[in-house]
C-alpha positions as a printed Julia matrix, in Angstrom:
291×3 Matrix{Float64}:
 114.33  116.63   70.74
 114.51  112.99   70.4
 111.63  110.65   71.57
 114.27  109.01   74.07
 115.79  112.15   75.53
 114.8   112.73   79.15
 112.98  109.17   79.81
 115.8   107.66   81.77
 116.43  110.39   83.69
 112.56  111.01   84.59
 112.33  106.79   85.87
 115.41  107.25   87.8
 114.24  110.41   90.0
 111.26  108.55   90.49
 112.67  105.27   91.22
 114.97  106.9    93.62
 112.98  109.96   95.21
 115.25  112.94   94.51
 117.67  114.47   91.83
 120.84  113.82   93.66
 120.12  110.27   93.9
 119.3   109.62   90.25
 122.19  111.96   89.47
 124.27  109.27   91.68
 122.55  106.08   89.84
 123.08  107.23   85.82
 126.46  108.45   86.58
 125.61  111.93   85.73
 125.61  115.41   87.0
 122.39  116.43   89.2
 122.03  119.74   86.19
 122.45  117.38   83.89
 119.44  115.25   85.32
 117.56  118.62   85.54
 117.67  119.98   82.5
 116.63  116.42   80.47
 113.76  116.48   82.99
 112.72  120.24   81.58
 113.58  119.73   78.24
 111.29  116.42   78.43
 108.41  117.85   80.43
 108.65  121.2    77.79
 108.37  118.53   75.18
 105.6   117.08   76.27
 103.86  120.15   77.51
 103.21  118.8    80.49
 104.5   119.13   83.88
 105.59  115.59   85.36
 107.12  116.04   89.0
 106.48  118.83   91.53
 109.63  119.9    93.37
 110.28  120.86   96.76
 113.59  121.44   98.8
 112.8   118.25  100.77
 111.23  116.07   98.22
 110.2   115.34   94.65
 106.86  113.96   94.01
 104.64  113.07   90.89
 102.04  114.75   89.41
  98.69  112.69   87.87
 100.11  113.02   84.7
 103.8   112.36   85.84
 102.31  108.54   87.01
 100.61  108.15   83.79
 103.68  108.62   82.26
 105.95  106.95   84.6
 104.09  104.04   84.19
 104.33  103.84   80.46
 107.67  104.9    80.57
 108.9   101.89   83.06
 107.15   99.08   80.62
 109.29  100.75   78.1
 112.57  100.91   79.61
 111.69   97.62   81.39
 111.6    96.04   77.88
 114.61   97.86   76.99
 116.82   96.23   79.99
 115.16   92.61   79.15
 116.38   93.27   75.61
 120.23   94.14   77.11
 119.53   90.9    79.49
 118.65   88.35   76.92
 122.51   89.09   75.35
 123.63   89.54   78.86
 122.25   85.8    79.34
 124.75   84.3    76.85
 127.41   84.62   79.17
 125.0    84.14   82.26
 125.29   86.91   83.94
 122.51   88.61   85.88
 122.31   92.35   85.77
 120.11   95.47   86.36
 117.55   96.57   88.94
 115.3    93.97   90.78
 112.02   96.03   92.7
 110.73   93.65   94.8
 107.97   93.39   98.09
 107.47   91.27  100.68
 105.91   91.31  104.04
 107.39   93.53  106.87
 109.07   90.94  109.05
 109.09   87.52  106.73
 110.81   90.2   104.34
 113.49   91.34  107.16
 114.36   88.37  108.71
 114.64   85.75  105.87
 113.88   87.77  102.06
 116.46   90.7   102.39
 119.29   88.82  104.15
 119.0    86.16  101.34
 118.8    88.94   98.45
 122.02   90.77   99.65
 123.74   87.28   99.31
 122.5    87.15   95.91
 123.78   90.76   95.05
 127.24   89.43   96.74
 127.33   87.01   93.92
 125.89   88.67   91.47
 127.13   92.8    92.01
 125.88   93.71   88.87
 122.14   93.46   90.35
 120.67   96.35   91.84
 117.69   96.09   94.46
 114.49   98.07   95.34
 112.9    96.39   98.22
 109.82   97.48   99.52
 108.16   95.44  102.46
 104.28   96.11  103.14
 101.79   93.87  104.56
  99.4    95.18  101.87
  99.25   93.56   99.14
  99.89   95.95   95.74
  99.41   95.89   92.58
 103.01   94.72   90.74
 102.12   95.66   87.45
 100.69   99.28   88.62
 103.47   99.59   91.0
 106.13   98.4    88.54
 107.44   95.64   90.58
 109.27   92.71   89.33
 108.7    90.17   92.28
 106.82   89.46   94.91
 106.96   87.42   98.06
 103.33   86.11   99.32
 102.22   84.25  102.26
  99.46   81.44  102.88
  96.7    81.58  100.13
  96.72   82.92   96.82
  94.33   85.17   95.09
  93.77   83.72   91.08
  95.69   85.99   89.07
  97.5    85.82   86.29
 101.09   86.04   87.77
 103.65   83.45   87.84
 104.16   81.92   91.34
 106.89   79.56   92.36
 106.45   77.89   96.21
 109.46   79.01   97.79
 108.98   77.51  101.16
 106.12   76.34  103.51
 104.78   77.76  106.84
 102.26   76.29  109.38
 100.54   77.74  111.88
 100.52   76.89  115.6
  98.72   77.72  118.49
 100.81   78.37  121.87
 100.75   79.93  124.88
 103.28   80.08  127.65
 103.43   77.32  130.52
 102.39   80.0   132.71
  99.38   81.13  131.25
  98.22   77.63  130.51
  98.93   76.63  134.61
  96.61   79.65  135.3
  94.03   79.35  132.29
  93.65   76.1   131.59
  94.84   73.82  128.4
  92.42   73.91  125.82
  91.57   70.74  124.36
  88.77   71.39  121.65
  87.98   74.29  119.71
  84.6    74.87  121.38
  86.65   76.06  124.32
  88.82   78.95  122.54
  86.06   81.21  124.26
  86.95   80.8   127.03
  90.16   82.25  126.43
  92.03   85.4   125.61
  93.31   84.77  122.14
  95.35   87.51  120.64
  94.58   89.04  117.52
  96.42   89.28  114.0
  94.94   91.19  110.84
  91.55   88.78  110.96
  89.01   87.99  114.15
  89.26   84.7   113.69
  91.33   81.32  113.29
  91.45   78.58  110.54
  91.9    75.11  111.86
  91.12   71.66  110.47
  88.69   69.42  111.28
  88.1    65.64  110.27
  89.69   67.1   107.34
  87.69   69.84  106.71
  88.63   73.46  107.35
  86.75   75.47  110.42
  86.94   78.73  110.76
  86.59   80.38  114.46
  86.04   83.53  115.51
  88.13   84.54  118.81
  88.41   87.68  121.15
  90.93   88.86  122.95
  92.38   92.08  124.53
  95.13   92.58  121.98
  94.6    93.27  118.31
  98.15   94.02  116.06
  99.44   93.27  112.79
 102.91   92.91  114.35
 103.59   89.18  114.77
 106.36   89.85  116.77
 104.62   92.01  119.17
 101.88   89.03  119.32
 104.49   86.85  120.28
 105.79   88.88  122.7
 102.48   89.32  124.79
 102.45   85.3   124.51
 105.04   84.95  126.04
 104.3    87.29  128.47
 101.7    84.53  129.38
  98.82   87.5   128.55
  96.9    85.0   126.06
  97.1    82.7   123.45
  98.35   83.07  120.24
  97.83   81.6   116.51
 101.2    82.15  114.62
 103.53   80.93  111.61
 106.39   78.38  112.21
 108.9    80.67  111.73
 107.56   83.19  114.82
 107.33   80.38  117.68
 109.28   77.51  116.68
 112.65   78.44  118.79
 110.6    79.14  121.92
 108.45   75.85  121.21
 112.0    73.8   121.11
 113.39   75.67  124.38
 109.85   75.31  126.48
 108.87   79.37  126.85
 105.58   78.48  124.48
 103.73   75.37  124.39
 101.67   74.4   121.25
  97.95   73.45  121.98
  95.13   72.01  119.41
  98.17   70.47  117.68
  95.05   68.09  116.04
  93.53   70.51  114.73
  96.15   72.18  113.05
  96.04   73.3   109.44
  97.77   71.64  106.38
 101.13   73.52  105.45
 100.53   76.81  103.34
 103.14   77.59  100.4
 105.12   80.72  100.74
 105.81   81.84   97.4
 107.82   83.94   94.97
 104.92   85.76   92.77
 106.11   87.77   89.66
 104.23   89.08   86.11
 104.45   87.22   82.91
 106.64   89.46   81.2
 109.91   89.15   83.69
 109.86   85.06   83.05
 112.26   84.94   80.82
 114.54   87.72   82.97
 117.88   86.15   84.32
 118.13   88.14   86.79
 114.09   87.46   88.28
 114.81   83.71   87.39
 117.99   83.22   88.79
 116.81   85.1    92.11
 113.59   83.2    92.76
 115.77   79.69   92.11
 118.71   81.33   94.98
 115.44   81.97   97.73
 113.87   78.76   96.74
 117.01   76.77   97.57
 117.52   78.4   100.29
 113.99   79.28  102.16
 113.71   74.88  101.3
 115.99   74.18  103.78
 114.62   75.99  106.51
């Protein structure tokens, strides 16, 4: 059996999560699909996937392999790229993440443009607020907020975000206005991922721990309890800014607010040269910059 046999068929029931699906994607029957995957894992010796009428899952040795095997045929799509590039034209799959609701309301709308122009691209999006691993996950882009972690990825600044500090006019009339950061404790700030806020200070960064009676990792369901007037709220520019222009929040410690953070497009080494990665990060950096 030749070395390639089976390889293609193996990265696309993975990719997609069942036979029929990966059947659908090469353009092939679903037997067909399932008898390169036994022939391969006979091959090997080795059993890759375990099969169930609901779902198709890897085994340890299946993510070894898959993991090898997506370098591989990674390299093997750049290859096709590189003479796709004479003529310009982005193809292939893109597998990208990005944050839950930064991904929903501004990443995917902006990527299905891109496949409008460009219909040869294919997408796998994935949005977590974790942040994974895109060479152990095989991903070819990611979107990251605020700070970044030294790595060795490529990042390009898409966009910029600040953060504000609100609370509705209602809270604030029963409350109180705070007007210095020694007086957040007196107040029920509502809680993101972290206990605490980042402000600036005669230009140096201060960090505060807060309390409050709501702790989420949903931004939107932190700005809904602020402007339920329940508490205040630290959140990005692109959460509070409408309600800040039509008066339902009302930004507070505006002096002590932090220097703009990048939001940026982070991707490994090895899809630089990649039309299709390239020409993608240049569409959401043109348009995320004039937001």
């Amino acid at each position: 059996m030749p070395a390639w046999e089976g390889i293609s068929e193996f990265v696309a029931v993975v990719d997609c999560g069942s036979f029929t699906s990966a059947a659908r994607r090469l353009d092939v029957s679903v037997a067909h699909v399932s008898r390169q995957l036994q022939a391969l894992e006979r091959r090997l010796d080795t059993r890759l996937l375990y099969r169930t009428t609901r779902k198709v899952s890897m085994t340890a040795e299946g993510e070894l392999y898959y993991r090898h095997c997506r370098q591989v045929l990674s390299g093997l799509e750049e290859a096709d790229q590189a003479i796709g590039n004479l003529k310009n034209t982005p193809r292939g799959q893109i597998k990208l993440t990005a944050p839950v609701t930064y991904g929903e309301t501004y990443i995917l709308p902006l990527v299905h443009e891109f496949m409008l122009l460009h219909p040869q691209v294919t997408v796998i999006a994935e949005l977590t607020n974790q942040q994974v691993d895109l060479v152990e996950g095989g991903y070819d882009l990611a979107i990251r907020l605020g700070r970044l972690a030294s790595s060795s990825m490529i990042a390009k600044r898409l966009a910029s975000r600040t953060q504000h500090v609100c609370a509705s006019p209602s809270y604030l009339d029963s409350h109180g206005t705070p007007h210095s950061l020694s007086e957040l404790g007196r107040h029920n700030c509502l809680l993101g991922n972290h206990p605490y806020w980042r402000f600036q200070e005669e230009g140096r960064e201060r960090t505060i721990r807060v309390h409050g009676s709501i702790t989420s990792n949903s931004g939107n369901s932190l700005l809904d309890a602020a402007l339920k007037s329940i508490g205040l709220v630290q959140l990005p520019n692109y959460y509070v800014a409408p309600h800040l222009g039509d008066g339902r929040l009302i930004e507070v410690l505006s002096q002590f607010r932090e220097p703009e953070e990048g939001i940026w497009a982070l991707y490994p080494q090895s899809r630089h040269l990649s039309p299709r990665i390239r020409m993608l990060v240049d569409f959401l950096a043109g348009r995320l910059g004039k937001h």
